[in-house]
C-alpha positions in Angstrom: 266.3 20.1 206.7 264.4 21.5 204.0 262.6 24.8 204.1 259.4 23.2 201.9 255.4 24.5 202.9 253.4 21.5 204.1 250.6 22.5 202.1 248.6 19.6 202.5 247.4 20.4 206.1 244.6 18.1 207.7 240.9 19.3 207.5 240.0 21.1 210.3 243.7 22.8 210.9 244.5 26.1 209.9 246.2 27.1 207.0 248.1 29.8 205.9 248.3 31.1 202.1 252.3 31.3 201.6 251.8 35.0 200.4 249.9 36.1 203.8 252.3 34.3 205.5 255.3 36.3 204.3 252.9 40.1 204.9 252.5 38.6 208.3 255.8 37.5 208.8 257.1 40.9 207.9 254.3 42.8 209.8 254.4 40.7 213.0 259.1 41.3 213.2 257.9 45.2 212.9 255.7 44.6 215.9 258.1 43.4 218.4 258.9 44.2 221.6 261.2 47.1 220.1 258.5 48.8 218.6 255.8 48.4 222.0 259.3 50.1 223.9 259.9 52.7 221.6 256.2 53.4 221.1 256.0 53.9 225.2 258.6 55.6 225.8 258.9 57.8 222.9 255.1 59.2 223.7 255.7 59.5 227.5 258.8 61.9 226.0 256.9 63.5 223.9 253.4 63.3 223.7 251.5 64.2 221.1 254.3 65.2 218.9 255.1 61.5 219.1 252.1 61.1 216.3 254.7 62.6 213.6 257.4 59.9 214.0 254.6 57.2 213.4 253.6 58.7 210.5 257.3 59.2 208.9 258.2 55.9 209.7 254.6 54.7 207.9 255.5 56.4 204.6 259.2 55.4 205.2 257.6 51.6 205.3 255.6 52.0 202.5 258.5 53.2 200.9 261.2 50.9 201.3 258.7 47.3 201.6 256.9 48.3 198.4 260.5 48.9 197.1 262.3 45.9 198.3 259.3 43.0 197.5 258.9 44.3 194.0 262.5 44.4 193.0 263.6 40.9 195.4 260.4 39.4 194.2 260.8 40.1 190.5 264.6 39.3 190.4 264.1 35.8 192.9 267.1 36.5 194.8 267.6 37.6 198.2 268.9 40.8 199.3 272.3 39.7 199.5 273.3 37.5 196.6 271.3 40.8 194.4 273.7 43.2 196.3 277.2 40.7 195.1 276.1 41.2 191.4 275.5 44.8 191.9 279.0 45.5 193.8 282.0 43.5 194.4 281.8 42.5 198.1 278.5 44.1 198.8 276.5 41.2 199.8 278.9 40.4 201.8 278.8 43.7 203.7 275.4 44.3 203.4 275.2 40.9 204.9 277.7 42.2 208.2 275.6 44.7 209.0 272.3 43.2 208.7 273.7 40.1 210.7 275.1 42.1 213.7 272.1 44.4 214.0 269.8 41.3 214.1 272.4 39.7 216.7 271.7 42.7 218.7 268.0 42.8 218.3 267.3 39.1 219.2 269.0 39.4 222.4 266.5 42.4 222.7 263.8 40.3 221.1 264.6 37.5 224.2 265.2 39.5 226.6 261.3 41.0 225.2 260.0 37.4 225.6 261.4 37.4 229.4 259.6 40.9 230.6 256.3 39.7 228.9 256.3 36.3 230.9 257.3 38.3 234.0 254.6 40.5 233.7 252.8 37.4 232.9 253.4 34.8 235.5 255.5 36.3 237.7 258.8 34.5 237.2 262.6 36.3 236.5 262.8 37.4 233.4 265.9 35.0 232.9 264.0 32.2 233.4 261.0 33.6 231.3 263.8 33.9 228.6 265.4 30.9 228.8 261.6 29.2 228.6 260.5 31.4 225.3 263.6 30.2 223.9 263.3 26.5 224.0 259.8 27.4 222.7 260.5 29.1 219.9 263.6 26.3 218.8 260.7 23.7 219.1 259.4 25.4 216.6 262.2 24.8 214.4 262.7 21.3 215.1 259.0 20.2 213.2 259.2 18.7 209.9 257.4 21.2 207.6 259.1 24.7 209.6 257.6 27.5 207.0 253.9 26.0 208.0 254.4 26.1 211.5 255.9 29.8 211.4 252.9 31.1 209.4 250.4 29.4 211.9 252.1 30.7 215.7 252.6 34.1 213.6 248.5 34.1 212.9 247.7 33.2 216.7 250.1 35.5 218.1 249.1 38.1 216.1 245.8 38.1 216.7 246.5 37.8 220.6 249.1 40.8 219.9 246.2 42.9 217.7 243.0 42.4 219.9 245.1 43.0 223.0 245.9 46.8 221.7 243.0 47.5 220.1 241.7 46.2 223.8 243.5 49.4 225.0 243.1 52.1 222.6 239.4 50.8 223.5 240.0 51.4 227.4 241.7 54.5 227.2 239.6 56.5 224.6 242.5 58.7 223.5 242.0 62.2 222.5 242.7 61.9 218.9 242.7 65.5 217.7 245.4 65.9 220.0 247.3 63.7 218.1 246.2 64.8 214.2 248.2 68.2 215.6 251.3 66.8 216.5 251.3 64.9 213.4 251.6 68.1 211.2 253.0 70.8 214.0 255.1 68.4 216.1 257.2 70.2 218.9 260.5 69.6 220.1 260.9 65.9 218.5 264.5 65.5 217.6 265.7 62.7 214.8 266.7 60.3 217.4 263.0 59.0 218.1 262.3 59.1 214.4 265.6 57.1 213.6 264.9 54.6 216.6 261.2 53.9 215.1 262.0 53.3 211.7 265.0 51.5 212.3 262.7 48.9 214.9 259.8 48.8 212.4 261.3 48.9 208.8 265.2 48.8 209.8 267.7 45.7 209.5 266.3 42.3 209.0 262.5 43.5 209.2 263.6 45.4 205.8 264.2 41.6 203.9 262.2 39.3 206.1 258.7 39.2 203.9 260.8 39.8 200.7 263.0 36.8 201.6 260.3 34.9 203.0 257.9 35.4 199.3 261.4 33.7 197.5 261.2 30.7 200.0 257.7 30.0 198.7 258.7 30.1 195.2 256.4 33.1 194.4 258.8 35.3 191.7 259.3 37.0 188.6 257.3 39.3 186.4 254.4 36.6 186.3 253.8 36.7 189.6 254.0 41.0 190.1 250.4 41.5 191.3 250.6 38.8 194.1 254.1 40.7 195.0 252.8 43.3 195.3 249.2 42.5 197.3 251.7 41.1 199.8 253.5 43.6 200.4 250.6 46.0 200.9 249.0 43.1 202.9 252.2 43.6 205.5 252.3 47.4 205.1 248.4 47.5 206.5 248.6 45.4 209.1 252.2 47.3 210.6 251.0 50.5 210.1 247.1 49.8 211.9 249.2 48.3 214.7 251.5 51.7 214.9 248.7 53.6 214.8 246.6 51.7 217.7 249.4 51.0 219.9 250.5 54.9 220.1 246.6 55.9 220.6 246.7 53.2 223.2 249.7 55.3 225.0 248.9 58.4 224.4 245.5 57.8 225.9 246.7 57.1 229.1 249.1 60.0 229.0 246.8 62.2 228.0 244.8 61.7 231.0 247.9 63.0 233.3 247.8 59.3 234.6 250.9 58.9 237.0 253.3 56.0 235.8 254.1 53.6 238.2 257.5 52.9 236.3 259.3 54.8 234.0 261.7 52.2 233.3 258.6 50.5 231.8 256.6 52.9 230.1 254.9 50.6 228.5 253.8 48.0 231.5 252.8 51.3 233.3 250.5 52.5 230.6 248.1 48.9 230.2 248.6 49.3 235.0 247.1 52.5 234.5 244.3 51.6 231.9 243.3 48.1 233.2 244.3 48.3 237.0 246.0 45.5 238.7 245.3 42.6 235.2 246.8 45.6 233.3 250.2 44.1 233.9 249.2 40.5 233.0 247.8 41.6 229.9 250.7 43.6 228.8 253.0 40.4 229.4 250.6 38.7 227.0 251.3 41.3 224.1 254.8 41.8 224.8 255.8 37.8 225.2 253.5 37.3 222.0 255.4 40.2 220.8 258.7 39.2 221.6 258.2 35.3 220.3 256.7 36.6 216.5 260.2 39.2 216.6 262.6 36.3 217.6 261.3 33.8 215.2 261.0 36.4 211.8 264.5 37.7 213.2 266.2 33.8 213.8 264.6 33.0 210.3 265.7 36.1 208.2 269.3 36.0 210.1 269.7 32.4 208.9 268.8 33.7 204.8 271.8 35.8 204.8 273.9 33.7 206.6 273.1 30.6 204.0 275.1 32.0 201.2 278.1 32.2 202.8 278.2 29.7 205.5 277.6 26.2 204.2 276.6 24.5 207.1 273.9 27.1 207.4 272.7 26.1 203.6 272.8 22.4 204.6 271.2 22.6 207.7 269.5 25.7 208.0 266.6 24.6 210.4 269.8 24.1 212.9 271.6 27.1 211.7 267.9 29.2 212.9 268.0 27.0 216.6 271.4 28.2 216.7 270.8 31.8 216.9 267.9 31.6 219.4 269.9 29.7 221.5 272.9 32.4 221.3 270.7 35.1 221.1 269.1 33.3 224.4 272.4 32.6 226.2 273.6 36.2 225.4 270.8 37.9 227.6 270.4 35.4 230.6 274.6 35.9 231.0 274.3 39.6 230.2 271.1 40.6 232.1 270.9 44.3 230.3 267.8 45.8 231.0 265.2 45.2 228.1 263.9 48.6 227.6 267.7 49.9 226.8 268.4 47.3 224.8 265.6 47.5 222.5 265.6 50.8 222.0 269.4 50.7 221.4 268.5 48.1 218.5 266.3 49.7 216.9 268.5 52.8 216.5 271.3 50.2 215.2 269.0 48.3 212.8 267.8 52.6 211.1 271.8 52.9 210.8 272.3 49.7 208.3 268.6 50.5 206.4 269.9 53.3 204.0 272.9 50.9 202.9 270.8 47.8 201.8 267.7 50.3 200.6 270.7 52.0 198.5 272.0 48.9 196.4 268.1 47.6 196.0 267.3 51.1 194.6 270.4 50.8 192.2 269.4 47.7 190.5 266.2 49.4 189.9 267.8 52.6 188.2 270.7 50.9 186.3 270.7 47.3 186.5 267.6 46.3 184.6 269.3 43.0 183.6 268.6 41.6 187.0 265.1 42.4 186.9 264.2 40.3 184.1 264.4 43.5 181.8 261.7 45.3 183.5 260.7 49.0 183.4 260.5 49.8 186.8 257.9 52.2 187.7 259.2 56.1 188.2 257.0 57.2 190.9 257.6 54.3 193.1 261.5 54.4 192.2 261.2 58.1 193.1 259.5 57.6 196.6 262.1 55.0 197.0 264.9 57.9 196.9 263.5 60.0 199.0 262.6 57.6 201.6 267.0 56.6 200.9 268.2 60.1 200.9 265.5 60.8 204.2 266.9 57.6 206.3 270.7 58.3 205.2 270.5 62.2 206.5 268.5 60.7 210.3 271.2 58.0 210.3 274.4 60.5 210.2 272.0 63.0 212.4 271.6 60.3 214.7 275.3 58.9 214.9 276.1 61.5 217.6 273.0 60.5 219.9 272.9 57.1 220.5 275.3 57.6 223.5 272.1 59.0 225.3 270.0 55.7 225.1 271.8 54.8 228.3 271.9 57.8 230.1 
């Protein structure tokens, strides 16, 4: 099936501008259930220190994304057929690593979906699963796929966004509080930082708006400026909904509000702001959040896969239905709790971000030939490095701690 934009929608139903769609697409896989876990349980740790790992991983973003879209956009290839031209092999292992973090975060993407429709309705998180998966292949099974993505991805967001902003609202969250710990954080070790940016910037969430711009034939030089406003249009929206969700937390914990589960931080936080319909309303953002992560996760997965797996080039519609469904059968066999899992993804996914940030940053210093010839812009290459040499030194800091996730 081909991956073509139906743009000649119907009067009267919505449409989505191919270049918001891939900002959304990116922005809406950084808001996942990974990042509402992290988020939770990270500021229940820490507290107000907490603000200074969302702000890292917010420059880190606007690092890599403004990074990865310019030089992907310009060169109209994805991530991994760039990296085989850069380095014998290296699409292919860029392509590994990528692959298997994404494995590992749609089963925590799913087993997202599950928790959210327990909180939601009531049923086992198994069966909540197994019914956001069939969901989200329908998805994949209409005629003009790209078009359908972009419109659950508007409606979910906006569920997702006016949901949180619903609790920062609620909770009324000391914000000088958190303006200190951004600049005179205490005791926050790498391992939070790592596990943030790797949820919200990390593994496939690095390529999906890049990959997804290509698939709507929006390229080269020419098209630089609109590159560009999308990928700034992405960076906004992930970094307000950073910014909103940790208020949101840290209002409640600010307060000395008793959790009714640590296990979920992040159900316990909208019980204790909203009472009872708290937990409803926090199935609602994390389902919506968990759906929007699976489906920019299946579809990203599937771009990598396509250029070495033929059948996923021919029939890459079924090659995306695929990995839900795995991704699906995984979590309702393996029943791992969701809030391990997702954290433990998100540090997996920081791990593989300085290799694939690495051999995009080298076309941009020494292989001009793939960009069309251009002069790539210092300062951004230079921010670029540093956000590289900053995510490669958390990642080997890191390697020793992920143990502790499960403790």
């Amino acid at each position: 099936m081909t991956r073509t934009d139906d743009r000649q929608a119907r009067p009267g139903r919505l449409r989505v501008p191919p270049l918001f769609g891939a900002a959304l697409l990116m922005a809406m896989s950084a808001a996942g259930p990974g990042f509402i876990t992290q988020t939770a349980s990270f500021t229940v740790l820490y507290g107000a220190s907490f603000a200074c790992a969302v702000v890292v991983s917010m420059i880190i973003d606007v690092a890599v994304q403004l990074n990865v879209w310019r030089i992907l956009g310009i060169s109209g290839q994805r991530a991994q057929d760039l990296a085989s031209k850069v380095f014998p092999a290296a699409g292919q292992v860029l392509t590994a690593f990528v692959v298997l973090g994404a494995v590992v975060f749609n089963i925590g993407n799913i087993a997202g979906t599950g928790l959210g429709l327990h909180n939601l309705l009531g049923v086992d998180p198994r069966i909540g699963a197994a019914i956001s998966g069939i969901l989200t292949i329908g998805i994949f099974l209409v005629r003009s796929v790209l078009t359908a993505v972009d419109r659950v991805m508007v409606v979910l967001g906006f569920v997702k966004i006016a949901l949180i902003i619903a609790l920062v609202i609620a909770t009324a969250p000391p914000v000088g509080q958190a303006a200190v710990g951004v600049v005179d954080p205490k005791g926050l070790p790498f391992l939070p930082i790592l596990t943030l940016i790797g949820g919200t910037v990390g593994g496939f969430i690095t390529y999906s708006g890049a990959h997804r711009l290509i698939d709507s034939g929006i390229t080269g030089v020419s098209n630089l400026k609109r590159i560009n406003r999308g990928a700034w249009t992405g960076i906004l929206v992930a970094c307000v909904l950073r910014i909103v969700l940790f208020l949101g937390f840290f209002g409640v914990i600010a307060t000395g509000a008793h959790l009714a589960n640590k296990n979920d931080a992040a159900g316990s936080t909208f019980l204790a702001a909203f009472g009872t319909v708290g937990l409803h309303l926090f199935g609602l953002v994390f389902w919506a959040a968990g759906m929007t992560s699976v489906i920019g996760n299946s579809y990203t997965t599937a771009t990598f896969l396509q250029s070495y797996v033929k059948p996923v080039r021919t029939h890459f519609n079924r090659a995306v239905i695929v990995l839900i469904g795995l991704a699906t059968i995984i979590f309702i066999a393996a029943g791992q709790t969701p809030q391990s899992m997702l954290v433990f993804a998100g540090a997996i996914n920081g791990l593989v971000l300085p290799i694939g940030l690495g051999i995009i940053l080298w076309v941009a210093l020494r292989r001009r030939d793939l960009i069309a010839g251009y002069r790539y812009p210092k300062v951004l290459l230079g921010i670029g490095i540093a956000a590289w040499l900053f995510t490669a030194y958390a990642a080997v800091e890191s390697l020793t701690s992920l143990g502790s996730i499960f403790s």
